[in-house]
OpenMM code with the backbone's topology and positions (N, CA, C; nanometers):
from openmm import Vec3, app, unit

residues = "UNK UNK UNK UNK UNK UNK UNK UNK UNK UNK UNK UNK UNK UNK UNK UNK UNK UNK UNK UNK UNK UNK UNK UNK UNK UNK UNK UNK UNK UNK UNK UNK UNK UNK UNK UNK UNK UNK UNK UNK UNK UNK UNK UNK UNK UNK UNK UNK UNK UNK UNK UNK UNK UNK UNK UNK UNK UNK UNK UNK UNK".split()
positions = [
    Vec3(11.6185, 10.6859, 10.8518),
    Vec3(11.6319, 10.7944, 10.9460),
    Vec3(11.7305, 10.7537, 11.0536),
    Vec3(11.8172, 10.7952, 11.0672),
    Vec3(11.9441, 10.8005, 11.1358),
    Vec3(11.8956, 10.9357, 11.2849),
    Vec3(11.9429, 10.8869, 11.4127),
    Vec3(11.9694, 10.9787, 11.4996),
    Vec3(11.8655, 11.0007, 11.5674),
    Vec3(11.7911, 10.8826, 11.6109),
    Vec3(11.6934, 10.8601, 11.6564),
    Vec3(11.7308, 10.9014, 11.8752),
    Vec3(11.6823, 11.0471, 11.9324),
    Vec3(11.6997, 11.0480, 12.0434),
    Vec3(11.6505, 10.9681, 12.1494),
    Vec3(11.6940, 10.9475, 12.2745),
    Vec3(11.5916, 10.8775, 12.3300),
    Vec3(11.4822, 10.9865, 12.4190),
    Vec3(11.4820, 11.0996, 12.4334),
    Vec3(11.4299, 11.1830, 12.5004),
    Vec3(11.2703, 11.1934, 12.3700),
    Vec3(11.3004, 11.1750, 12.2450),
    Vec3(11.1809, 11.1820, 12.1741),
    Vec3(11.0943, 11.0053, 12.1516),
    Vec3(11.1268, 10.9315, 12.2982),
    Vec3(11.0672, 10.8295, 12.2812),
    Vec3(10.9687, 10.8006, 12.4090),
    Vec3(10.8933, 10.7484, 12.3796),
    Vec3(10.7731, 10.7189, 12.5005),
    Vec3(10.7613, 10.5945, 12.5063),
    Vec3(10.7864, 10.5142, 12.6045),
    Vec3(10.7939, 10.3751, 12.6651),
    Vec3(10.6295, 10.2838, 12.7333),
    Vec3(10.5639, 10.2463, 12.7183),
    Vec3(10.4446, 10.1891, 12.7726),
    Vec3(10.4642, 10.0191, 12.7427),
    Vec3(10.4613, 10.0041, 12.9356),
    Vec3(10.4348, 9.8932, 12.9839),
    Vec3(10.3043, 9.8032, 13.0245),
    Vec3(10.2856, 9.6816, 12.9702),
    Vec3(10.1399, 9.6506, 12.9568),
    Vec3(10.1155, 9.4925, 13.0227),
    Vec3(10.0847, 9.4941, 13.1066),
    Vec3(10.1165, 9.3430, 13.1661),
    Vec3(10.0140, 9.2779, 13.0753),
    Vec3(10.0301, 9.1644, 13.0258),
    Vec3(9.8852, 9.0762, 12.9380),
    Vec3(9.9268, 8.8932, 13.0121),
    Vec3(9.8612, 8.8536, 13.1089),
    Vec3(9.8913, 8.7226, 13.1372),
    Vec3(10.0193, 8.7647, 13.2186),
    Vec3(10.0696, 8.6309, 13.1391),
    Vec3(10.2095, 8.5815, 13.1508),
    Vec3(10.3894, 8.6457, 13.1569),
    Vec3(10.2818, 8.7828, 13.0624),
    Vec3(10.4255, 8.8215, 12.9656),
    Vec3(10.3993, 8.9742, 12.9969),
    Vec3(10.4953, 9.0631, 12.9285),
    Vec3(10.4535, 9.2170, 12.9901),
    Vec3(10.4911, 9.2550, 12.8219),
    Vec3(10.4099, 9.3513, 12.7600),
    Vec3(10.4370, 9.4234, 12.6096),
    Vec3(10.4702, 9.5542, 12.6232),
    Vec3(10.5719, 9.5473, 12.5891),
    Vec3(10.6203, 9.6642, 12.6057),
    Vec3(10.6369, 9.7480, 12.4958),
    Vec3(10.5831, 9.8302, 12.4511),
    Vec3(10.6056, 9.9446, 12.3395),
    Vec3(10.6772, 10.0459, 12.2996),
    Vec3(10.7572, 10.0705, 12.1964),
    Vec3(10.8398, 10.2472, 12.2101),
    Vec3(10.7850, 10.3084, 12.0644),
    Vec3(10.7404, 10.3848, 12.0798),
    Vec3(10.7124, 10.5276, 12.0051),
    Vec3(10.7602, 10.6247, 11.9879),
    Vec3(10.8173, 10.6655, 11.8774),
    Vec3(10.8849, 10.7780, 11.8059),
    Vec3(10.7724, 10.9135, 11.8142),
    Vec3(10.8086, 10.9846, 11.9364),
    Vec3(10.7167, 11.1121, 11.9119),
    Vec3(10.7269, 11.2044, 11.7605),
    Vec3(10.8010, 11.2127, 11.7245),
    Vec3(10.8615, 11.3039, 11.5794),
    Vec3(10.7477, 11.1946, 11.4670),
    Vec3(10.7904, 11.0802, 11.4610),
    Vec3(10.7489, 11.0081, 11.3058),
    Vec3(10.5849, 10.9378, 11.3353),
    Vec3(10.5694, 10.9063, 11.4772),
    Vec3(10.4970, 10.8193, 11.5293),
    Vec3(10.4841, 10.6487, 11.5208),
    Vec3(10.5878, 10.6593, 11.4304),
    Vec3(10.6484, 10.4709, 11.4498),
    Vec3(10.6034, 10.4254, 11.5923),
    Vec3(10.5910, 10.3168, 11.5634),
    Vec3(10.5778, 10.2493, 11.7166),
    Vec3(10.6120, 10.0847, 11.6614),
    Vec3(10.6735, 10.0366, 11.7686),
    Vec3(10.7198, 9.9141, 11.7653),
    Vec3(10.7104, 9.8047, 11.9337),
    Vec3(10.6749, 9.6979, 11.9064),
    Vec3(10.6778, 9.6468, 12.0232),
    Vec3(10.7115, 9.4672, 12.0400),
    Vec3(10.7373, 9.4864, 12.1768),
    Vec3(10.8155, 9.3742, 12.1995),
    Vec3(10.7299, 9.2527, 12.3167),
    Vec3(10.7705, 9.1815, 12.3165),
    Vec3(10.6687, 9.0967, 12.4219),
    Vec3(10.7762, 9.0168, 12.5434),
    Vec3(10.8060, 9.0228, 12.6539),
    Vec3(10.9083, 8.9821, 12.7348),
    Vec3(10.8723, 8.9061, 12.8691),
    Vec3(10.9245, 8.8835, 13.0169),
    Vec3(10.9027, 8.7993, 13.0730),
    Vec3(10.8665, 8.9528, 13.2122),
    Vec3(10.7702, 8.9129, 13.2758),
    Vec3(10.7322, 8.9871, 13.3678),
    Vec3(10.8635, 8.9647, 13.4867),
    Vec3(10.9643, 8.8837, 13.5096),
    Vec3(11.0671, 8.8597, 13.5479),
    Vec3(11.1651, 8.9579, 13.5016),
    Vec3(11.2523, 8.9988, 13.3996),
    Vec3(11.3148, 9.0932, 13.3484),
    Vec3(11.2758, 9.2402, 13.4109),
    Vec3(11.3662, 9.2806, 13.4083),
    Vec3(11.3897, 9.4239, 13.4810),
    Vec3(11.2962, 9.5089, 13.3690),
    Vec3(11.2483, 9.6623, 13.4057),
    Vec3(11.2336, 9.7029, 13.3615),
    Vec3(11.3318, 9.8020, 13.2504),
    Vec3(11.4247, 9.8018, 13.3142),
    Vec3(11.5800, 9.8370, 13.2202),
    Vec3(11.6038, 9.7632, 13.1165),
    Vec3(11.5843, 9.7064, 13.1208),
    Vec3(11.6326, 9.5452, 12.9871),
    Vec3(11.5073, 9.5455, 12.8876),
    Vec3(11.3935, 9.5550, 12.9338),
    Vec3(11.2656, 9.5326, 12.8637),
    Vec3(11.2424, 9.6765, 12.7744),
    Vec3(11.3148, 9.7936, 12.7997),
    Vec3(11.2659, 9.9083, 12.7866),
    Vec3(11.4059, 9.9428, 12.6304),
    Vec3(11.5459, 9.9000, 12.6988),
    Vec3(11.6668, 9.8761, 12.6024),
    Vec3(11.6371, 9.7951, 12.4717),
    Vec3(11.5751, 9.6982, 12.4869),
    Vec3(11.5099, 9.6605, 12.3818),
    Vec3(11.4387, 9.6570, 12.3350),
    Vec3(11.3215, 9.7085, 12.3721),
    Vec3(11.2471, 9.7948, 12.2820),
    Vec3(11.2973, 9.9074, 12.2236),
    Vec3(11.3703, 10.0023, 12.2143),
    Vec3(11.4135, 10.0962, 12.2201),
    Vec3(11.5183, 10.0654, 12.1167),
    Vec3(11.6040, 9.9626, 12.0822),
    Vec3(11.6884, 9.9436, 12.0313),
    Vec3(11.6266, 9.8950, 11.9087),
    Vec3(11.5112, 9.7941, 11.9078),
    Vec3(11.4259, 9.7791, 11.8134),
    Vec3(11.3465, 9.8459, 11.7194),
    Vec3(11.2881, 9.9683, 11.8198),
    Vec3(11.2716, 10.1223, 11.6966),
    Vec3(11.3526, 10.1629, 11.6696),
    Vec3(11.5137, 10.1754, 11.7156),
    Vec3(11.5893, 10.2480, 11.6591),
    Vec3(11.6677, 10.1621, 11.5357),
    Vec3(11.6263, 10.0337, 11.4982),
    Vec3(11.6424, 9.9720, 11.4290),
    Vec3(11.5854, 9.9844, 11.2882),
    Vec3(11.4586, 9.9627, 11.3281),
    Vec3(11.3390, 9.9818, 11.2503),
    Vec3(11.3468, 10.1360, 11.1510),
    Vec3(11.3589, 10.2332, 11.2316),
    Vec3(11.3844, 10.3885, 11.2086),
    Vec3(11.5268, 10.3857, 11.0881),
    Vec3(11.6221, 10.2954, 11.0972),
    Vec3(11.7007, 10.2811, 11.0225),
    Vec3(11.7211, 10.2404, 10.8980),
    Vec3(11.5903, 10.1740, 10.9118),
    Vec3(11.5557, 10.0884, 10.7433),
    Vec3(11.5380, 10.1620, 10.7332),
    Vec3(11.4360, 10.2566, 10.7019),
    Vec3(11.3315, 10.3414, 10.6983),
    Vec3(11.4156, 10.4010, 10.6019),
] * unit.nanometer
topology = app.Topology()
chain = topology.addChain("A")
for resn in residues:
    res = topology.addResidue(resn, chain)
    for name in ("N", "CA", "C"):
        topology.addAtom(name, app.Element.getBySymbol(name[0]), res)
């Protein structure tokens, strides 16, 4: 699946410890994919890659 928007994605931030998990979900397919990052990192950066990672994922597909 090619043409993955970002307006059909939902972002959830999850502090656990150390690290913050960050999730993106495909409202249309309901894929979800997630990433694990440094509570240091911006929320811009943490959110780009997640995001880039479902739209990755969505591509095998």
């Amino acid at each position: 699946m090619t043409g993955v928007n970002d307006s059909d994605i939902i972002v959830e931030f999850v502090q656990v410890g150390n690290s913050v998990k960050v999730s993106a979900i495909d409202t249309k397919s309901g894929r979800e994919v997630s990433i694990v990052g440094s509570p240091r990192a911006s929320q811009a950066e943490l959110k780009r890659v997640a995001v880039n990672k479902l739209k990755y994922v969505m591509s095998r597909e």
